[in-house]
C-alpha positions in Angstrom: 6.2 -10.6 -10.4 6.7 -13.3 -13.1 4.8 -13.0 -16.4 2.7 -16.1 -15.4 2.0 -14.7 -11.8 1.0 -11.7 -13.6 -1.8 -13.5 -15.5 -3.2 -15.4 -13.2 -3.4 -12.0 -10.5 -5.1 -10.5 -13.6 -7.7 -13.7 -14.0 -8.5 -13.3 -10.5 -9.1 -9.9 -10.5 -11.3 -10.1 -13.1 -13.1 -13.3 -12.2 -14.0 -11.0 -8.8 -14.7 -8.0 -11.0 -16.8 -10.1 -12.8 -19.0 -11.3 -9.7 -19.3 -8.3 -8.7 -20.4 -5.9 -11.7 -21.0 -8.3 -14.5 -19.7 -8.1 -18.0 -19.8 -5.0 -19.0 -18.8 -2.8 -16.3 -16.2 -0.6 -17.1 -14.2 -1.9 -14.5 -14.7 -5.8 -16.0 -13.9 -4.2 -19.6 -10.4 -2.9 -18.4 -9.4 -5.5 -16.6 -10.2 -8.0 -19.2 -8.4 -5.8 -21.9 -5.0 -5.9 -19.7 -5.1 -9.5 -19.4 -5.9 -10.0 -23.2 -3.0 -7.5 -23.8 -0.9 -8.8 -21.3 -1.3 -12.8 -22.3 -0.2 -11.9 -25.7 2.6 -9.6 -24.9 3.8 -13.1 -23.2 3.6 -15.1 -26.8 0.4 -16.9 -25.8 -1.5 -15.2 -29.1 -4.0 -17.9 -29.1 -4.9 -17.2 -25.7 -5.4 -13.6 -26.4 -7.4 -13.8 -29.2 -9.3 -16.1 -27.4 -9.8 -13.5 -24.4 -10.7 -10.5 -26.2 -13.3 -12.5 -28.4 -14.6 -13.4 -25.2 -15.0 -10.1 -24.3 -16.2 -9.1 -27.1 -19.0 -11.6 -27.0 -20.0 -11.0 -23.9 -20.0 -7.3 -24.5 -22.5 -7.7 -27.9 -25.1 -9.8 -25.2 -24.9 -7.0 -23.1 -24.6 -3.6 -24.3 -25.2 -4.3 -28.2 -23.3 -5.2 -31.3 -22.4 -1.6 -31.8 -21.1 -0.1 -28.8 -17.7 1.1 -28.8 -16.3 -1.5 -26.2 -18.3 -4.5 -28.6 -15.9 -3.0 -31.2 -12.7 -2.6 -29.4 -12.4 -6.0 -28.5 -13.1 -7.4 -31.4 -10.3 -5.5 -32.4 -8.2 -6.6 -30.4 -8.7 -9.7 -31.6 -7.9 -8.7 -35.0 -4.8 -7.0 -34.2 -3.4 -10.1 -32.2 -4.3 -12.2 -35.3 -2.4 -10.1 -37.4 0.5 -10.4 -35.3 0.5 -14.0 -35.6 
């Protein structure tokens, strides 16, 4: 599978995850995660910053500022930028 095939089978899992369990379910956080990971493995840092703050947003509205998975992706988002 092509690296762009690859993300866009990754945003349609998780846009189905997403229907299905909302944003914070474990499954959601995971899948998310790869395709933040995954987009910036493929040089599109922008994108994967972009995608984990996302996350990370979405994550604060649900489960709290504080949880670890809050915190993790606004890591990742960190880490990505320091890449850059």
């Amino acid at each position: 599978m092509s690296g762009k095939n690859e993300v866009e089978e990754f945003q349609r899992r998780l846009d189905g995850l997403r229907a299905l369990y909302g944003p914070a379910h474990d499954d959601v956080v995971a899948c998310a995660t790869q395709l933040a990971e995954l987009t910036g493995e493929q040089g599109d840092i922008r994108s994967a910053c972009r995608l984990y703050r996302e996350l990370g947003d979405a994550l604060r509205e649900h489960v709290g500022p504080f949880d670890v998975r809050t915190l993790d992706a606004y890591e990742g988002v960190a880490r990505w930028i320091a890449r850059s």
